[in-house]
C-alpha positions in Angstrom: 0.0 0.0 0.0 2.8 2.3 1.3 4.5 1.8 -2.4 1.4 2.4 -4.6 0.7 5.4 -2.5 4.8 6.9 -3.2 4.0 5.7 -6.9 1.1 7.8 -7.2 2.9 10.5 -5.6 5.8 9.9 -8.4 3.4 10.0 -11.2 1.6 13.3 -9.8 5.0 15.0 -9.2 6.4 13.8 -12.7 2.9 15.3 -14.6 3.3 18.7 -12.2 6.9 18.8 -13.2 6.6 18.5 -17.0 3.3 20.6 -17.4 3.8 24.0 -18.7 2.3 27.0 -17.6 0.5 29.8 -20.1 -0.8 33.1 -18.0 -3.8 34.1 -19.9 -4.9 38.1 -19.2 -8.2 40.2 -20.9 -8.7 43.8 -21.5 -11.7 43.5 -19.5 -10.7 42.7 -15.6 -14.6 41.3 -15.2 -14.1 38.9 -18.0 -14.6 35.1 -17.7 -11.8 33.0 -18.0 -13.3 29.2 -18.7 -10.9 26.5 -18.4 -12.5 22.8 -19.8 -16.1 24.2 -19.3 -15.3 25.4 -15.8 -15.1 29.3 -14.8 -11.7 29.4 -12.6 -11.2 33.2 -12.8 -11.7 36.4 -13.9 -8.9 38.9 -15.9 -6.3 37.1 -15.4 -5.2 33.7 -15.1 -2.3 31.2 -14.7 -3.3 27.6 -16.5 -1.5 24.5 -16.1 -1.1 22.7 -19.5 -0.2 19.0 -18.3 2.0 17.3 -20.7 0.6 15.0 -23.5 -2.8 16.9 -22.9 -4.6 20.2 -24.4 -7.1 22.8 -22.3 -9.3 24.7 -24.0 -9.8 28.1 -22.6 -12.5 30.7 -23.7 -13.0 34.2 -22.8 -16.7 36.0 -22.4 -18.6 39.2 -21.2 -21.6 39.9 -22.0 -21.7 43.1 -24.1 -18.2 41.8 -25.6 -17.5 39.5 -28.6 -16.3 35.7 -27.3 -12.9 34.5 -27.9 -11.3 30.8 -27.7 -8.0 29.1 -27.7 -6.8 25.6 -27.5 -3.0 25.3 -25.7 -1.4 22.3 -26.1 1.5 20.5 -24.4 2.3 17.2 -26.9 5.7 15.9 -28.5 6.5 17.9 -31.5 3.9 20.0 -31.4 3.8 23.9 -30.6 3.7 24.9 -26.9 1.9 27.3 -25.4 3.3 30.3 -25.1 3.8 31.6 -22.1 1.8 34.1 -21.4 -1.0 35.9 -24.0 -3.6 38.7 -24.1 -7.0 39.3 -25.4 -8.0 42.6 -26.2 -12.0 41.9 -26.2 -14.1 43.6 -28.6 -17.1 45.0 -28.4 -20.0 42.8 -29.7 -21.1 44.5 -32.9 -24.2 42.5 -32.9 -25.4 43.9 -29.5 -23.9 47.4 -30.4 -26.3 47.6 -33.4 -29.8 46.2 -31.0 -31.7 47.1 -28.3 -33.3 44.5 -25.7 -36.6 44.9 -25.5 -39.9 42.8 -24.9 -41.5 43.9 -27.9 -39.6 40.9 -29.7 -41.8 37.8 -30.3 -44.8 38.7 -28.6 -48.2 39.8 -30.5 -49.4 43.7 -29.6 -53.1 44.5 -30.7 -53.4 47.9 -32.2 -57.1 48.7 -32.6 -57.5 50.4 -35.9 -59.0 54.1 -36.0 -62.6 54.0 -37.1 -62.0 56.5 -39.5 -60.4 54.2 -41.9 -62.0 51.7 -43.9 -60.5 48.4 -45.1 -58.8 50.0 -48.0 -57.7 53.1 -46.3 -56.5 50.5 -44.2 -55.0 47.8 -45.5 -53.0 50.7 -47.8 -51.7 52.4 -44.5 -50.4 48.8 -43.1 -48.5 48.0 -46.5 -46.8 51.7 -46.2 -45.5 51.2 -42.6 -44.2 47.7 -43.2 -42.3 48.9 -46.5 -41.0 51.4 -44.2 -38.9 49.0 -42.6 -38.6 45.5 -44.6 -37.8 45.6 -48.8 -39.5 42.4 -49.4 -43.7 41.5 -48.6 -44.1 37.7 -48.6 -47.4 37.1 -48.2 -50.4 40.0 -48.3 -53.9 38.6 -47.9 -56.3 41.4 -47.7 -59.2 39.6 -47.5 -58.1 37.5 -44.6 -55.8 40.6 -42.7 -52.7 38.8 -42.8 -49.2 40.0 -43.9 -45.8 38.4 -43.7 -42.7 39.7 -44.4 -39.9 37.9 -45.9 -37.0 37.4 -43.6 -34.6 40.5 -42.9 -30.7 38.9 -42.3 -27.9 41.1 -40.8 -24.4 39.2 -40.5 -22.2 40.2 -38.0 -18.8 39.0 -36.4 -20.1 36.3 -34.7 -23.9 36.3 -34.9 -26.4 36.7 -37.5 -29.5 38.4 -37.1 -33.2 37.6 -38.9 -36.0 39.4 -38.4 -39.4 39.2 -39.8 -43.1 40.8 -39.0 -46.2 39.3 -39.0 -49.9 40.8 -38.7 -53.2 38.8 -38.3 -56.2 39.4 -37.1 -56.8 39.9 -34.0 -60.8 40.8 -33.7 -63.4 42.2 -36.5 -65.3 44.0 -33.7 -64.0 47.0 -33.4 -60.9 46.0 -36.0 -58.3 44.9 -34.4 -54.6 43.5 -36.0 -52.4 41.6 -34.1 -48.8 42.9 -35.2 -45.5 40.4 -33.9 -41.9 41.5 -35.0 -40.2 38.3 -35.0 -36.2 38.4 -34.3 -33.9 35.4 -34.2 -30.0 34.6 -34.0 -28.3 32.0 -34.7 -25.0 32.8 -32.9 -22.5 32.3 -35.8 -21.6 34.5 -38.7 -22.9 33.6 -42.3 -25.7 31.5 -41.2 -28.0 30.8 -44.2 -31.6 32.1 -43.5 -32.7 29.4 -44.8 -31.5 27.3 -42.0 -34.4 27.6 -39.2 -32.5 24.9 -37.1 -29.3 27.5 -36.2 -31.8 29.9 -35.0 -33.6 30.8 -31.7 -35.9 33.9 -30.4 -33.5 37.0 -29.4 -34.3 38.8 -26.8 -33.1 42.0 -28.6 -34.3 43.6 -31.8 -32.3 45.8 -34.2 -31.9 49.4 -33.8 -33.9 49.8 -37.3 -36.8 48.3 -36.2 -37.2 49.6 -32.8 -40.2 52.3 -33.6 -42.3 50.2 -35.8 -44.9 48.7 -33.1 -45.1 52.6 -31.6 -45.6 53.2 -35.5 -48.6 51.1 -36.2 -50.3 52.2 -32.9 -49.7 56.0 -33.7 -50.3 55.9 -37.8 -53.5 53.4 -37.7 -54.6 52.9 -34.0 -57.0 55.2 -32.1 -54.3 57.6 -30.3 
């Protein structure tokens, strides 16, 4: 027992020994430094690279765009340097939105009484070509509209965004307007692909006025 226990202590001391040490620092002294999944500090950082291994180390704030590097300590490969800084930029995608909770949610605008269904069906095409180049569905008849997807790319996100109105109620007339915005959290991402993306919690500076829009242009105020 005594042996296996001074073997171990071998083995450990040999790893500790031949492991080589990379001291990681961020422009930001509040930003994340994640080791193999696990947050171990903040700013700045000393990481062990064990010999024969790799770590993976990532750097985030929120507000900031996300950076990763793998260090690696393996026979004939590169080491890691030892030490290395990350000036953090800001998120471009973040810089160019707003969070809000107008985002995915469905706001009733009660339409003026003054207007009748062509007076008002022409005022809702005019604000939503305001904003989006491309109708993809118009359906007078029924009250629904649908605009073909808006895409943004940024550094590390891309951006769709869409609106939608329905009907919400004949009785006074009443739409249902929903500005739909999605990310998919990597640059380039086709629009087509509705797998990559999920609802934002943020909407584009460009679009930010157009549910205030409808309720002032068509609604009762």
């Amino acid at each position: 027992m005594k042996n296996i226990l001074l073997l171990t202590c071998f083995v450990v001391a040999t790893l500790a020994l031949n492991a080589q040490s990379v001291t990681v620092s961020a422009s930001e002294p509040d930003a994340k430094i994640i080791v193999d999944g696990q947050n171990l500090g903040t700013g700045t950082l000393k990481i062990k690279v064990p010999k024969g291994e790799c770590v993976n180390v990532k750097i985030q704030k929120v507000g900031f765009l996300k950076y990763e590097q793998i260090y690696c300590n393996k026979k004939g490969g590169t080491p890691p340097p030892k030490q290395q800084y990350f000036e953090l930029k800001r998120d471009d995608a973040e810089e160019a939105s707003i969070k809000t909770d107008q985002a995915n949610v469905d706001f009733s605008v009660e339409v003026n009484k003054k207007y009748d269904v062509s007076e008002t069906w022409k005022l809702t095409t005019q604000i939503v070509t305001d904003y989006f180049d491309a109708i993809e569905v118009s359906d007078k008849e029924t009250s629904y509209l649908r605009t073909a997807w808006s895409v943004q790319s940024f550094q590390q996100n891309t951006i769709r965004t869409r609106l939608i109105i329905k009907l919400g109620d004949s009785n006074p007339l009443t739409f249902k307007v929903k500005l739909v915005s999605e990310y998919s959290g990597t640059s380039g991402s086709s629009v087509k692909a509705d797998e990559q993306f999920r609802e934002w919690d943020r909407i584009l500076r460009k679009y930010q006025n157009i549910i205030s829009d409808f309720s002032t242009r068509l609604g009762m105020k």
